[in-house]
N, C-alpha and C positions, 0 to 999 in steps of 0.2 A: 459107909454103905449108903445109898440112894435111896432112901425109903418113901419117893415121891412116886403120885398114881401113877401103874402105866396105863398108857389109851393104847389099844387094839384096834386095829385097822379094821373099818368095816366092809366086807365087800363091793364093788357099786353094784347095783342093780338097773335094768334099762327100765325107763318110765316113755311116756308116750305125752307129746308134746301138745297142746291144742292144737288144730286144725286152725288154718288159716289160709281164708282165699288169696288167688293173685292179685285180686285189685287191689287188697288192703296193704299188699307190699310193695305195687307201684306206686299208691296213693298215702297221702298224710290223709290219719281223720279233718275233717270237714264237718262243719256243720249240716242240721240241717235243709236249711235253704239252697244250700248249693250242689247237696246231695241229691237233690229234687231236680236241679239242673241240669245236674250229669244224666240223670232218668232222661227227663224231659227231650234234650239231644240225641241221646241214644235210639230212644225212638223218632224221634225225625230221622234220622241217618238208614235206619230199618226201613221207612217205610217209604223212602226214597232208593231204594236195591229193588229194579224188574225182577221179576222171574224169571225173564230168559236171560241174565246180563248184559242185555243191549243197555244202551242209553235210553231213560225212560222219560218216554212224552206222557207232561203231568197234563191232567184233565182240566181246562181253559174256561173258566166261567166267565161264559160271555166273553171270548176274546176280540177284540176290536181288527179283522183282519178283512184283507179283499172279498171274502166272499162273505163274508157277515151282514145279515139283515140291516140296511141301515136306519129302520126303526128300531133294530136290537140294541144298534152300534150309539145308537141317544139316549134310548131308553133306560138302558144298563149302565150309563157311567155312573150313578148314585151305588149300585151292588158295586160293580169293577172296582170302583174303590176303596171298598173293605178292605180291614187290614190283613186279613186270611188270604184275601186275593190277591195281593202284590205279589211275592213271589212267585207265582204260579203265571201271574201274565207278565212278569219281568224275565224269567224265563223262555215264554212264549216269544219276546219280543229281544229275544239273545240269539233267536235260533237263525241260520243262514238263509237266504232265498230258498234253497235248494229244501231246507228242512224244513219250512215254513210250509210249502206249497204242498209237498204230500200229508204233512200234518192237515192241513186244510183239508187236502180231500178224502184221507181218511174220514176226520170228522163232520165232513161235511156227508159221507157214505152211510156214515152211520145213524146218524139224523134223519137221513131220508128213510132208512129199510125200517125204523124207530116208527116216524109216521103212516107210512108204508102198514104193521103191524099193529099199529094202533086204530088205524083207519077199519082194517079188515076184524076189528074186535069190535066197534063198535056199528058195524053190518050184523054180525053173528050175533050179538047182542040185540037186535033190531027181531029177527027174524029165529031164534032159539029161547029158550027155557033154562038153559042151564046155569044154576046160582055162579059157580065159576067163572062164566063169560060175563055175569050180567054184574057182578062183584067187580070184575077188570073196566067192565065199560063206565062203571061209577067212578073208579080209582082217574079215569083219564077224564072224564066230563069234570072233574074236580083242578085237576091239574091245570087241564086247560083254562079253567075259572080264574084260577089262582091268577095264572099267566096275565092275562086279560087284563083282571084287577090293578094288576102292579104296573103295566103298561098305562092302562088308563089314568091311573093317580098318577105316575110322572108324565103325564102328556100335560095333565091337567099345570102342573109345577111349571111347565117350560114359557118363557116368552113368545109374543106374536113372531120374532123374526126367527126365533128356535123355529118354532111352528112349521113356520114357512120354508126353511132353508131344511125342514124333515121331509116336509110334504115334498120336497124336488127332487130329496136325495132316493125317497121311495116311489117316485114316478118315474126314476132314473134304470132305477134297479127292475122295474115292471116291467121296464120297456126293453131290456136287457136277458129278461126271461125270456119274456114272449118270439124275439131273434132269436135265439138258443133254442127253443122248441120248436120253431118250423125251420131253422136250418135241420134240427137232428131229424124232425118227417124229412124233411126232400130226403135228406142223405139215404132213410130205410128205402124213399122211391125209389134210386138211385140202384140202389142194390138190389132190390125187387124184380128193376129191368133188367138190369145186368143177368142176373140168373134166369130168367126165360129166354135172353138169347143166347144165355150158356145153352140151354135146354133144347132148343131151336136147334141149333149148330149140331148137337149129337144125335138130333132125328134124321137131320138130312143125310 
């Protein structure tokens, strides 16, 4: 006879596994350095998605382009070439003619309605009381200082023939407004007349 124990079967019962994310099963652990990395990229990637899923025009500091001040366009190559700013005007400088030039006037649009606004704040500040307007008017008389400053110290930094080949590039660009501004007066004449002898023609 077999007088060895017997073992009884013990039921299974279900138990409940740890939770485990997706990534941790795409991914082998990793240190943490490079854990950081994956962060790091993940938000770049993030913060490169428009809102509207167009293809998203990155904001160009101090981009070197046709219509750029060419005191900006000297001034700013000491910032332009941060290292923050490479991609951004390496980008800028990927895009086709076609994407280039409305990018231009967009932000060439927006710069102006900026001034435009900034101007009429510091009227209203001139001529009101209210801490709110006169708060804005400081925050822009500051700015502009800033601007100034930093223009000034690299003027100061630049060679007599820098100097000189600014000074042409900015009597160039002066001379280029000032055409631009009384061709677009004649044009409003132009239209002006037009319309009185629209007006003319439907009295008689």
């Amino acid at each position: 006879m077999d007088h060895s124990p017997q073992h009884t079967l013990q039921p299974v019962t279900e138990f409940e596994l740890p939770e485990v994310e997706a990534s941790d099963l795409r991914q082998p652990p990793t240190s943490g350095s490079s854990k950081k990395k994956r962060i790091d990229a993940a938000k770049e990637r993030y913060r490169q998605i428009p809102e509207d899923g167009t293809e998203q025009m990155v904001p160009d500091p101090e981009p070197v382009h046709e219509t750029q001040s060419a005191e900006d366009e000297t001034l700013s190559g000491t910032k332009s070439n941060n290292e923050s700013s490479r991609p951004q005007k390496r980008k800028y400088l990927d895009m086709n003619p076609e994407k280039r030039l409305l990018y231009n006037q967009r932000r060439n649009e927006v710069l102006k309605n900026r001034r435009r606004k900034n101007n009429e704040i510091l009227l209203q500040a001139a001529s009101e009381a209210d801490p709110v307007i006169i708060a804005e008017a400081e925050k822009i008389r500051a700015q502009k200082k800033r601007r100034c400053d930093y223009q000034n110290s690299a003027r100061a930094n630049l060679t007599q023939e820098q100097k000189k080949e600014l000074n042409k590039k900015v009597a160039v660009q002066r001379q280029k407004r000032k055409l631009k501004k009384a061709k677009e007066s004649k044009e409003k004449e132009t239209d002006v007349d037009d319309d009185d002898v629209d007006h003319a023609g439907r009295e008689e």
